[in-house]
C-alpha positions as protocol buffer text, in pm:
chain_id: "A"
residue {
  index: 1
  type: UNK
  ca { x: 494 y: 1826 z: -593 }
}
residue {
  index: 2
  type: UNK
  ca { x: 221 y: 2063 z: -606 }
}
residue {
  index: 3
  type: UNK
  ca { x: -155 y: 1804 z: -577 }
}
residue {
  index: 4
  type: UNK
  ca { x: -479 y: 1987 z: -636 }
}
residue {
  index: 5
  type: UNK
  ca { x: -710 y: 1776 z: -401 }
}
residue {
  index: 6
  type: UNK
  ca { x: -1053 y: 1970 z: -498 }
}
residue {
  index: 7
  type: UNK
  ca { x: -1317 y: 1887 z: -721 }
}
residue {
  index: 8
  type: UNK
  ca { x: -1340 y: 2290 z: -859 }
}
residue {
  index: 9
  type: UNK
  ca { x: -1103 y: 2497 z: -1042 }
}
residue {
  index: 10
  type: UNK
  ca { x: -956 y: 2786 z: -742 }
}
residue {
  index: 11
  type: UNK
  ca { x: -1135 y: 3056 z: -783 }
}
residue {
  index: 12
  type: UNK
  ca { x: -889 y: 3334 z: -919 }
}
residue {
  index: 13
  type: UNK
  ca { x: -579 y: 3118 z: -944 }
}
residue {
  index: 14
  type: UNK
  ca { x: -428 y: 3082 z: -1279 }
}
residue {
  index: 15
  type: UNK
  ca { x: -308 y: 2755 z: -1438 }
}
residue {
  index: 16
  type: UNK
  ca { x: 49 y: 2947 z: -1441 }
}
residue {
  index: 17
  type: UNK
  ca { x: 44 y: 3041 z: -1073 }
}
residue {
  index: 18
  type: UNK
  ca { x: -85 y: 2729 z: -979 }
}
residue {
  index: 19
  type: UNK
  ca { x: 226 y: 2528 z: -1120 }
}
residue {
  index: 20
  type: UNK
  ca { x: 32 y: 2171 z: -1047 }
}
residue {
  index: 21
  type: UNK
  ca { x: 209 y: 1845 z: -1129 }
}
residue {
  index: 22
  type: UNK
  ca { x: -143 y: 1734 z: -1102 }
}
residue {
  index: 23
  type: UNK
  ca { x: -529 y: 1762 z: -981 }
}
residue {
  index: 24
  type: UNK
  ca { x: -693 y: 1419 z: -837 }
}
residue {
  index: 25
  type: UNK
  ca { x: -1054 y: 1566 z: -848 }
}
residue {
  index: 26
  type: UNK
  ca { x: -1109 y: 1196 z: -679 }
}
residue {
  index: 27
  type: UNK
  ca { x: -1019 y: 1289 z: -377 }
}
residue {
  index: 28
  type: UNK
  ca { x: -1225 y: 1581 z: -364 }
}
residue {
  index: 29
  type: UNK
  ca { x: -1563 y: 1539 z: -176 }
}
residue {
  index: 30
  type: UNK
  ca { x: -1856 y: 1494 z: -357 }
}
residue {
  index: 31
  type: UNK
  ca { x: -2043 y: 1775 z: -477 }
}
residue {
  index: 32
  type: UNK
  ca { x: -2373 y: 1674 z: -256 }
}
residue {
  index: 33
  type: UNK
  ca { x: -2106 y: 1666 z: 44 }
}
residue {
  index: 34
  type: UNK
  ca { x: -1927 y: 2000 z: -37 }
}
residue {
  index: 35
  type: UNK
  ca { x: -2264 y: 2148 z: -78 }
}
residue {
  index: 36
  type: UNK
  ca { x: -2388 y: 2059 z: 257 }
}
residue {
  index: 37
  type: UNK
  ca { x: -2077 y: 2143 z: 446 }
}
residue {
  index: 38
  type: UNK
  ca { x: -2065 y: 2483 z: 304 }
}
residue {
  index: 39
  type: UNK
  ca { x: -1765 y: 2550 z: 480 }
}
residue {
  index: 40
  type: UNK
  ca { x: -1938 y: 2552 z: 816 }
}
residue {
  index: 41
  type: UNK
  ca { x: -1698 y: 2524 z: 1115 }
}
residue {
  index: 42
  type: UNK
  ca { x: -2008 y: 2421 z: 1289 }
}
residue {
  index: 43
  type: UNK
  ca { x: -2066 y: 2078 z: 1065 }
}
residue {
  index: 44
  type: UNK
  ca { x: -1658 y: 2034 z: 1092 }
}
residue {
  index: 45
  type: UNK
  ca { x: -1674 y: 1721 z: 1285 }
}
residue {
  index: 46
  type: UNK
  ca { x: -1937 y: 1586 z: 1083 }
}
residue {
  index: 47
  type: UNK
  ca { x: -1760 y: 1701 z: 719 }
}
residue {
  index: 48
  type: UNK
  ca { x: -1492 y: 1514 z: 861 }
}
residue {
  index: 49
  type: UNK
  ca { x: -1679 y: 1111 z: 944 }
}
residue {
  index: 50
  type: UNK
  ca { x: -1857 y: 1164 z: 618 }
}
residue {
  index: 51
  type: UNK
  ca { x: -1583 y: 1274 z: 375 }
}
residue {
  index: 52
  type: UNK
  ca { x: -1362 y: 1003 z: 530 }
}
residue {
  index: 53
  type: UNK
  ca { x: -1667 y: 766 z: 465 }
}
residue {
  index: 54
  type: UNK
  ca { x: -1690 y: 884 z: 100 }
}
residue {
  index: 55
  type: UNK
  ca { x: -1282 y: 810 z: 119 }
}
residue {
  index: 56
  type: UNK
  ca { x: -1264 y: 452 z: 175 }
}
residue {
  index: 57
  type: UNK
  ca { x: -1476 y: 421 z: -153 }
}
residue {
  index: 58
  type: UNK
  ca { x: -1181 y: 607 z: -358 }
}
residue {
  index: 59
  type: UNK
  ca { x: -940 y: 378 z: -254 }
}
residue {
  index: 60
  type: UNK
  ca { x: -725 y: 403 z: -597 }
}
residue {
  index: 61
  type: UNK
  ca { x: -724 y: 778 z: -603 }
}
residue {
  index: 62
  type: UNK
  ca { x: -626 y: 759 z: -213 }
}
residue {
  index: 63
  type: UNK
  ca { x: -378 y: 513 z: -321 }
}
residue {
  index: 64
  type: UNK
  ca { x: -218 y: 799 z: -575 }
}
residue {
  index: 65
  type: UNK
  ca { x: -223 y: 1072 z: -337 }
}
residue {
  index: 66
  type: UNK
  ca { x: -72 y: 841 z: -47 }
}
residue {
  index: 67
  type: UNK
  ca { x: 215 y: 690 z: -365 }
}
residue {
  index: 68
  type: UNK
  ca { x: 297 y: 1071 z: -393 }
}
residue {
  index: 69
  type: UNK
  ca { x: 392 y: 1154 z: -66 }
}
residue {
  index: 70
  type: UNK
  ca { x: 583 y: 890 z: -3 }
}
residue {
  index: 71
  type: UNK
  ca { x: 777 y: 987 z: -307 }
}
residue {
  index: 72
  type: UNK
  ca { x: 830 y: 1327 z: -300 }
}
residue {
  index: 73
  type: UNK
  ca { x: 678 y: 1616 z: -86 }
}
residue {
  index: 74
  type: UNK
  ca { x: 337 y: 1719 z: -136 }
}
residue {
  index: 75
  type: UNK
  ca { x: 125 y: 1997 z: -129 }
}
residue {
  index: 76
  type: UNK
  ca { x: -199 y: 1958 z: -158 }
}
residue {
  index: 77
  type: UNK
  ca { x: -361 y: 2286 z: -331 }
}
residue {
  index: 78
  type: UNK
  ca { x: -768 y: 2355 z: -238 }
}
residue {
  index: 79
  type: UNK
  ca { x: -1018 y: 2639 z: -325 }
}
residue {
  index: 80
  type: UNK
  ca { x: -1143 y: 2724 z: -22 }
}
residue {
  index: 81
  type: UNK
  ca { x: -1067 y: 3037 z: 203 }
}
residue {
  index: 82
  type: UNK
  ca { x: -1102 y: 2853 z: 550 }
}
residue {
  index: 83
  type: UNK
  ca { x: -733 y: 2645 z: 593 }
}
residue {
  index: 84
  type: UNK
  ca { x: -834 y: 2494 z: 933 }
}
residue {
  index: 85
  type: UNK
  ca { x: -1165 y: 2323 z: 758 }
}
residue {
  index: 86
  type: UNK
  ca { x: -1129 y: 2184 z: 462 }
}
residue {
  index: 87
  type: UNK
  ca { x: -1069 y: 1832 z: 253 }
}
residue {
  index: 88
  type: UNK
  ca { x: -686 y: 1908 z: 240 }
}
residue {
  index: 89
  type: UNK
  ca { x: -668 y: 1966 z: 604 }
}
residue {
  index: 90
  type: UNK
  ca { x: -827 y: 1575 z: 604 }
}
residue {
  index: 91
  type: UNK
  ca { x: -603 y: 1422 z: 369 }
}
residue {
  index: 92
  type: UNK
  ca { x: -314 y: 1571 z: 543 }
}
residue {
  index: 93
  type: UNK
  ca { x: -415 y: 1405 z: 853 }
}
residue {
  index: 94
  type: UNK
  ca { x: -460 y: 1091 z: 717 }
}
residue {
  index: 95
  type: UNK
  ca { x: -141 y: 1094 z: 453 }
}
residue {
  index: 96
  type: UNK
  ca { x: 46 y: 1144 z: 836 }
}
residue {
  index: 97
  type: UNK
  ca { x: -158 y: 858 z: 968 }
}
residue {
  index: 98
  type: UNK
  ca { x: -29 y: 637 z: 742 }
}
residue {
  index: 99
  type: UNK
  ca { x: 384 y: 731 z: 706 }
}
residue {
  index: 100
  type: UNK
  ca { x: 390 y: 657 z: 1105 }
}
């Protein structure tokens, strides 16, 4: 199962090549948080405590995402060019948290 976890379209990604079962822009990070991380391995850490933060106020889009995995495999599909710092590389971590 194919989950877009971002709150923006990919840039350059078709609907076709994306093949998404489906796109929880709830789980994304807020546009005033996205904007000030910028993608800044420097403000990792901090992207990190404040997007989980914003998290335990989407509790019912969490709960989708976390139903999902259980269920089937998931991968979660993001926009940005950086794969070590970004919301998917969060949700992954805490997805794993919680199946242990």
């Amino acid at each position: 199962m194919r989950i877009l976890v971002d709150r923006l379209w990919p840039r350059g990604l078709t609907k076709e090549r994306a093949a998404l079962n489906l796109w929880l822009k709830d789980v994304a990070p807020s546009t005033e948080l996205r904007k000030w991380f910028g993608h800044d391995p420097a403000k990792w850490k901090q992207f990190q405590v404040r997007y989980r933060k914003e998290l335990r106020e989407k509790k019912d889009a969490l709960a989708v995402l976390s139903q999902k995995s259980e269920a089937h495999t998931v991968t979660l599909v993001y926009g940005a060019r950086d794969e070590e710092h970004n919301e998917a590389v969060v949700l992954k971590g805490i997805l794993e948290g919680r199946k242990r």
